[in-house]
C-alpha positions in Angstrom: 0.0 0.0 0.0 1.5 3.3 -0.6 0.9 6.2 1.8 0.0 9.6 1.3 0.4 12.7 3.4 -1.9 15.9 2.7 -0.8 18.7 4.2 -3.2 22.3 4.4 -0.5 24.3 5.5 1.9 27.3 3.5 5.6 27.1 3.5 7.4 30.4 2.7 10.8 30.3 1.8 13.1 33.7 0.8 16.2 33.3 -0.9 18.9 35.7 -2.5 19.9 35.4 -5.6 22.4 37.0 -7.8 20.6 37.7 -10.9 18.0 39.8 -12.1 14.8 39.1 -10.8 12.9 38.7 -14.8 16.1 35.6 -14.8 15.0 34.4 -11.8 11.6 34.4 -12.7 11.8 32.9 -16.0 13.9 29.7 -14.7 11.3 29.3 -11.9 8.4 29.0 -14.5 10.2 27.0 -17.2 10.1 23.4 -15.8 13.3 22.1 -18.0 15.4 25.4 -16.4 13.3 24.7 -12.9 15.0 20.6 -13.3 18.1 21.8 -14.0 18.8 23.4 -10.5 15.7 22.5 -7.8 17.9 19.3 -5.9 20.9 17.8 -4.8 22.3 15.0 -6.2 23.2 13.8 -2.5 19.9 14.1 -1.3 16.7 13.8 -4.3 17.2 14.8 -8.5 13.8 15.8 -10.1 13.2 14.0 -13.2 10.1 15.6 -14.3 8.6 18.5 -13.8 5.0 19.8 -15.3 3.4 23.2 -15.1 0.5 24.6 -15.6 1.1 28.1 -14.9 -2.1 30.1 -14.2 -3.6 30.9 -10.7 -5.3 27.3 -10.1 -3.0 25.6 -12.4 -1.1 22.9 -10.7 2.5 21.5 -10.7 4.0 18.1 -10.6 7.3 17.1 -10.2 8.8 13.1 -9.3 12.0 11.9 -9.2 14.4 9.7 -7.3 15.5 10.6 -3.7 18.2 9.0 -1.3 19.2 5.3 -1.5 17.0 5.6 -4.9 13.6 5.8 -3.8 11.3 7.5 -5.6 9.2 10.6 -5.2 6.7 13.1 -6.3 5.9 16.8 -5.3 2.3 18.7 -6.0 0.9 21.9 -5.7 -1.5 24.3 -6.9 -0.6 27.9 -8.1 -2.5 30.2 -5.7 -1.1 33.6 -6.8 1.8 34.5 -9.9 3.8 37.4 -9.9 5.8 38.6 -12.6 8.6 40.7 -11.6 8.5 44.7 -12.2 
């Protein structure tokens, strides 16, 4: 049987990053740019990623974590700001 956890809680995370924000932006909505860098080869690698990008759109992404388990990752879009 495989278990699921549902969680109806928000996670806010702020980062630095040394690049301008529209760069930023663009490889957090692109999912072959978002694959590239979301993980750590010592801990989880994403190996797909789908997007639909639009308040209510969801995301998806699955992968293989540590000691080669897999794993997959859901949300839904509640709010999209382009940078200005």
């Amino acid at each position: 049987m495989e278990a699921t956890a549902t969680f109806n809680d928000t996670l806010v995370c702020e980062i630095d990053i040394d690049a301008p924000p529209a760069r930023v932006f663009e490889a957090w909505i692109d999912p072959a740019q978002r694959l590239a860098w979301w993980g750590d080869a010592d801990a989880y690698r994403g190996t797909k990623m789908e997007s639909d990008l639009r308040v209510g759109g969801r995301w998806y992404t699955e992968g293989v974590g540590k000691e080669g388990k897999p794993y997959s990752v859901y949300g839904t879009y509640t709010r999209i700001d382009r940078p200005t």
